[in-house]
N, C-alpha and C positions, 0 to 999 in steps of 0.2 A: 697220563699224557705221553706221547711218542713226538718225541724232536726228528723231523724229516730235511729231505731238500730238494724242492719244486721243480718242476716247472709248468707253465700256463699261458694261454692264449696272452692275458690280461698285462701278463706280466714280460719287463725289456730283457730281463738273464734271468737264471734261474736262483732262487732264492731259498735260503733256510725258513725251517717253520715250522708249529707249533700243530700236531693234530691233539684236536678236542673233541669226543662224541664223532659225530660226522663231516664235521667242519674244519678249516682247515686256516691256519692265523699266520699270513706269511710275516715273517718280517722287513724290516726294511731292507734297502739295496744296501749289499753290501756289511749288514751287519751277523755278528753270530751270538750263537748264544749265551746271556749272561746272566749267573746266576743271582744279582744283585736286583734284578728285574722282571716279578715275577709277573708281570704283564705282555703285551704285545701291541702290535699296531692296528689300526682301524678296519684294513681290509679283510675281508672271510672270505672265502670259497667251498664249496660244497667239493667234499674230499673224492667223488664219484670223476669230478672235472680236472684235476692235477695228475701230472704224472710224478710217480716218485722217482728220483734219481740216487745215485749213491747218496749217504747219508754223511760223509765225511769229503773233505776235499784236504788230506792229511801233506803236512811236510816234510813225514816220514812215517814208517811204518813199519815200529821195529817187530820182531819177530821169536819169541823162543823154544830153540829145541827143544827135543828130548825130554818136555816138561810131565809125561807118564809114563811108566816105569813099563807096562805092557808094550807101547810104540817104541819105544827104545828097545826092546829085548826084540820084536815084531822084525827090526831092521839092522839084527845084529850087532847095535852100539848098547857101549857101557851108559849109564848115567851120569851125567856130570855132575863136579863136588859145587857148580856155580852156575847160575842159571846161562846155558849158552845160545848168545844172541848177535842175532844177521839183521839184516838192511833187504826190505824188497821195495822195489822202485813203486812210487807213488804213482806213477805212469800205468800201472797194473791194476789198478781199481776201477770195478766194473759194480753195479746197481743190479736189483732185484728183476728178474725178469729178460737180462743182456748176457749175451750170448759169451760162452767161454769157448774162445778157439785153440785148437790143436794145432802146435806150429809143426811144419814137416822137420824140422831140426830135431824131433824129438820121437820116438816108439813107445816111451812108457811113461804117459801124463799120469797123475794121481790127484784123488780127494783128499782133502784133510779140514775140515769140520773144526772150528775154532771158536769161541768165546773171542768176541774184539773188546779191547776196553777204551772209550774215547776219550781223550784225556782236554779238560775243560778250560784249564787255567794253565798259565805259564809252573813249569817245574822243575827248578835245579838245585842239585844236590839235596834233597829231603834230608831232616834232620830227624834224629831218633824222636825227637819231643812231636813232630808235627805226625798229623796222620794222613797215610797215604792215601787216603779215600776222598778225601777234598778236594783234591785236584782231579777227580773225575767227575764229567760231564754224566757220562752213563756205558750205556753195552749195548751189541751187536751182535749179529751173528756173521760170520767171515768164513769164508772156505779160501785154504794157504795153499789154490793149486800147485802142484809141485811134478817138473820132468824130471821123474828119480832117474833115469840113467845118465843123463847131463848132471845131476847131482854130485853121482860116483865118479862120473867121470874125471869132472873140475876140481872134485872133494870143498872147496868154497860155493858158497848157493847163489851167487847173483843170478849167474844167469838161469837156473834150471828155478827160481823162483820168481822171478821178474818180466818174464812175457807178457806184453799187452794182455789182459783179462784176465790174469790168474789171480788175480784178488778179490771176488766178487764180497759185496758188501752191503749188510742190509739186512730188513727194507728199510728199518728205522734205526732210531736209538730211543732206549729205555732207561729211565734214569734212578730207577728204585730196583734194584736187582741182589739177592743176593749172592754177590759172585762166588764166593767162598764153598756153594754146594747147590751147585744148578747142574743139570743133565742135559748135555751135549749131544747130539745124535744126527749123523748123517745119514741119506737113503739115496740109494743108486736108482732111477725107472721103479721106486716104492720100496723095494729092500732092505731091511736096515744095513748098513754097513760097520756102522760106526758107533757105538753109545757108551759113554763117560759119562762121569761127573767130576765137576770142577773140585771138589773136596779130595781129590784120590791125585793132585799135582802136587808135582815135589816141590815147587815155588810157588806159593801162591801169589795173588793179584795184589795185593798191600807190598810184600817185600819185593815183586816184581816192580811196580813202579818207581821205589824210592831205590831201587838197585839201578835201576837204569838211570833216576834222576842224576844219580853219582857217576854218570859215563856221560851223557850228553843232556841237554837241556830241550824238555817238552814245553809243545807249545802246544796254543789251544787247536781241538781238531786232530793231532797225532794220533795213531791206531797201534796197541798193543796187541801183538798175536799171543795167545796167552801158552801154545802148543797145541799138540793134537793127542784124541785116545786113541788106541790101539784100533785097528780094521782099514786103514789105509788100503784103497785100489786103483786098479787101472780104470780111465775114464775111455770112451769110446764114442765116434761120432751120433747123435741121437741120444746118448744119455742125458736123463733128466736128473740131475743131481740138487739136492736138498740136505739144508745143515738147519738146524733146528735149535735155539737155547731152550732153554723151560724159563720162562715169566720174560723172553723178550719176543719172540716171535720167528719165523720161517722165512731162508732164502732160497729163492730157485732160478737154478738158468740151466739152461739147453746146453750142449755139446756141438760144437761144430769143428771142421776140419778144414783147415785155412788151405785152400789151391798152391798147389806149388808154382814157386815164380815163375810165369811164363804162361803159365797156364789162363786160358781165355773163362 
């Protein structure tokens, strides 16, 4: 099963939903999903007729660094003794297929190929007894665009992480994965760029989430960036860039280059 989110002729907003086989089980207006209900609603659609849209519509979308030891050496930072975690604006989430623009504010955009983990249920403070894995809905695949020289510059990431479309997200969500040792891989126009596995992070996805739970409180729908491997590069107007998990599936969008102000 692959938890999606719609849109359709048929349908008044776009809606979360269930793909089955070929078919497609929206749910109702306004609802998401709950693990207590392992059904859905009346209506089906053939999945040929739906568009898929981002897969999360998160409240946040935290993010952590330095989480492999090669990307960290890659960009001349030490490792940190705790997992180190930033904020990129929700405002930044872009769907399978939707365009990543290049802001003139910036010369040196980059990939980064990420493991998302969508988190299902409300989550605060996890306690040692509970397990971190419950409170996920499932996985994604997520590219952390990033303007590394507004990076350096700022030395804090909001803004060289938080441009309109630097968060492309998609195409679904997968809720049987095992994150703990899945192989990560981005491709630049077919290239590989980028190939991890999720087993080679210094924090994994369990102590990631009950670490964060203990800083701020998730809710259903939040997106963890879980970091990136080593192969980060510069994106370029035309590139076709692809981030790939193993056992969740392929995101892709185009490269463009946003007009500078003024310009007709």
């Amino acid at each position: 099963m692959k938890l999606v989110r719609i849109k359709h002729d048929s349908l008044t907003e776009p809606r979360f939903a269930r793909i089955e086989g070929e078919e497609v089980y929206p749910l109702p207006a306004g609802k998401w999903f709950d693990e207590r209900e392992s059904g859905h609603g009346n209506e089906r659609l053939p999945i040929g007729e739906v568009t898929l849209l981002a897969p999360v519509v998160p409240s946040k979308i935290v993010c952590v660094g330095r989480n492999y030891l090669e990307h960290a050496l890659e960009l001349g930072n030490k490792m940190p003794d705790e997992p180190l975690l930033f904020l990129k604006a929700p405002s930044a989430v872009i769907g399978n297929g939707q365009k990543v623009v290049l802001p003139p504010d910036s010369q040196q955009v980059e990939h980064e190929g990420e493991l998302g983990v969508v988190i299902g249920r409300r989550a605060h403070d996890i306690t040692d007894e509970e397990d971190p894995l419950t409170f996920v809905l499932g996985y994604t695949c997520l590219n952390d665009v990033t303007a590394r020289d507004l990076q350096r510059k700022d030395v804090q990431f909001t803004r060289a992480k938080s441009f309109d479309s630097f968060c492309p997200v998609g195409p679904w969500i997968v809720p049987e994965v095992n994150a703990g040792n899945v192989t990560v891989t981005t491709r630049v126009n077919g290239s590989v760029k980028q190939n991890g596995r999720t087993s080679d992070m210094a924090f994994p996805v369990p102590f990631l989430i009950k670490y964060i739970s203990r800083v701020m409180t998730l809710n259903p729908g939040d997106l963890i960036a879980t970091g990136t491997p080593a192969g980060v590069g510069r994106l370029k107007p035309g590139d076709i860039v692809e981030v790939e998990v193993e056992g969740v599936g392929l995101l892709r969008n185009e490269v463009y280059e946003k007009p500078i102000r003024g310009d007709n």
